[in-house]
matplotlib code that plots the C-alpha trace (Angstrom):
import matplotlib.pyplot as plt

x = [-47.2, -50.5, -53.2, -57.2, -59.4, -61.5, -65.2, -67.6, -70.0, -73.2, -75.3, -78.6, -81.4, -83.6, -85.9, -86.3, -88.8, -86.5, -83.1, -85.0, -86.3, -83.0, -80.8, -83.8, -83.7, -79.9, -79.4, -81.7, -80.3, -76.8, -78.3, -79.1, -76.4, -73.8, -74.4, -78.4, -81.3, -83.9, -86.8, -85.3, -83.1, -86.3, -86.6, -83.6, -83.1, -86.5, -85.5, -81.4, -83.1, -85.8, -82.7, -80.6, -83.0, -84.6, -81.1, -80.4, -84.1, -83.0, -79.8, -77.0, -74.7, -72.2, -71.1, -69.7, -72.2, -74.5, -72.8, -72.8, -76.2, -77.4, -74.9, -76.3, -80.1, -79.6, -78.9, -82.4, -83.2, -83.5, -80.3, -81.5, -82.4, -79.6, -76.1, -75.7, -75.1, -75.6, -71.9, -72.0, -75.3, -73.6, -71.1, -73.0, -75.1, -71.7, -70.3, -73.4, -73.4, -70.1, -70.2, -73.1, -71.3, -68.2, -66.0, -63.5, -63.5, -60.9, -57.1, -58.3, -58.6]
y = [19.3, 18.1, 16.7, 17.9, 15.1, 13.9, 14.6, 11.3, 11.3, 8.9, 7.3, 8.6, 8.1, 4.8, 5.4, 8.5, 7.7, 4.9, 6.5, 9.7, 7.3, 5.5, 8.5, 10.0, 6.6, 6.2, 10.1, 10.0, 6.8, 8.3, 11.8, 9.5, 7.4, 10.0, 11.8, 11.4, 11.0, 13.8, 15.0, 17.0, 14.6, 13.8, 17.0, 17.3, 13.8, 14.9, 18.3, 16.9, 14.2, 16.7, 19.2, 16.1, 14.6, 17.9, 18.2, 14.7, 15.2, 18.4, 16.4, 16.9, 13.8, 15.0, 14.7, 18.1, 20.1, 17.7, 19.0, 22.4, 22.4, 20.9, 23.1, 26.4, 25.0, 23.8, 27.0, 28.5, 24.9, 26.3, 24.1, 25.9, 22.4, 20.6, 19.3, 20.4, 22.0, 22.5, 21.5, 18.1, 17.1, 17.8, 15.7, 13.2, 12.8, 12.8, 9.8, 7.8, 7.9, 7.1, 4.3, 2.9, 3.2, 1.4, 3.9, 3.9, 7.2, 6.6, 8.6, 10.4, 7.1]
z = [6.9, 8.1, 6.2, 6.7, 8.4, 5.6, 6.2, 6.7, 4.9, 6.3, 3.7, 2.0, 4.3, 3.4, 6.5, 8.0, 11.0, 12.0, 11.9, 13.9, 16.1, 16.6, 17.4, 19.9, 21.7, 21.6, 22.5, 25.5, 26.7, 26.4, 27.9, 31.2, 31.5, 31.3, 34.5, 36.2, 34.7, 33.9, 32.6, 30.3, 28.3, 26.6, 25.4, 24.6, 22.2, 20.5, 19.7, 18.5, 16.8, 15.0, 13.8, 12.7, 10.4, 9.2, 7.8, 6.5, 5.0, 2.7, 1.7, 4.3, 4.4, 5.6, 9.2, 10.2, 8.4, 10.8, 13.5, 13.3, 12.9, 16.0, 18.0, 15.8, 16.3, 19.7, 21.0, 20.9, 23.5, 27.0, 28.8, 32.3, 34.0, 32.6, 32.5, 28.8, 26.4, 22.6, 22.0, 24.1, 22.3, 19.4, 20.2, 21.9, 18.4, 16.0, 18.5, 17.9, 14.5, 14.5, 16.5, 14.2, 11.4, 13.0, 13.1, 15.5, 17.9, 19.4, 18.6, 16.1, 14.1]

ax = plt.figure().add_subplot(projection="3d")
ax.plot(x, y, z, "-o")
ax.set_aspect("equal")
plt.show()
């Protein structure tokens, strides 16, 4: 039988202004590296960045619940002028926290 995949948990938030600013700047470099850069991606890592730490702020730690929030948030963002999508920043914002946290993202591991 298989087993759940435990949630992850990220730790309480010491400073807020510089983990926003971290995952806007990490997001929008991301946003243009992963196909061309545009205007847009600005928008876009402010607006992820704003959801995710609105939520972290009101006491979500927990790393799905994170998810599911930019991807339910996102989609009010006009994607028109862009590559993505609510779901890929969503994704985009869970690897980078994972990858912060050293977690390896790789296999399911």
């Amino acid at each position: 039988m298989t087993e759940p995949i435990p949630s992850i948990t990220l730790p309480p938030v010491v400073n807020p202004e510089q983990e926003k600013t971290w995952l806007q700047k990490s997001l929008h470099q991301w946003l243009n590296e992963e196909f061309i850069p545009e205007d847009i991606n600005s928008d876009i890592a402010e607006r992820a960045a704003q959801i995710f730490m609105r939520q972290r702020m009101e006491g979500e730690n927990d790393l799905g619940c994170l998810v599911i929030a930019i991807i339910t948030e996102m989609r009010a963002f006009d994607f028109s002028k862009s590559f993505y999508g609510e779901f890929a920043i969503a994704n985009a914002v869970s690897d980078l926290l994972l990858e912060s946290l050293g977690f390896d993202k790789c296999c399911g591991q």
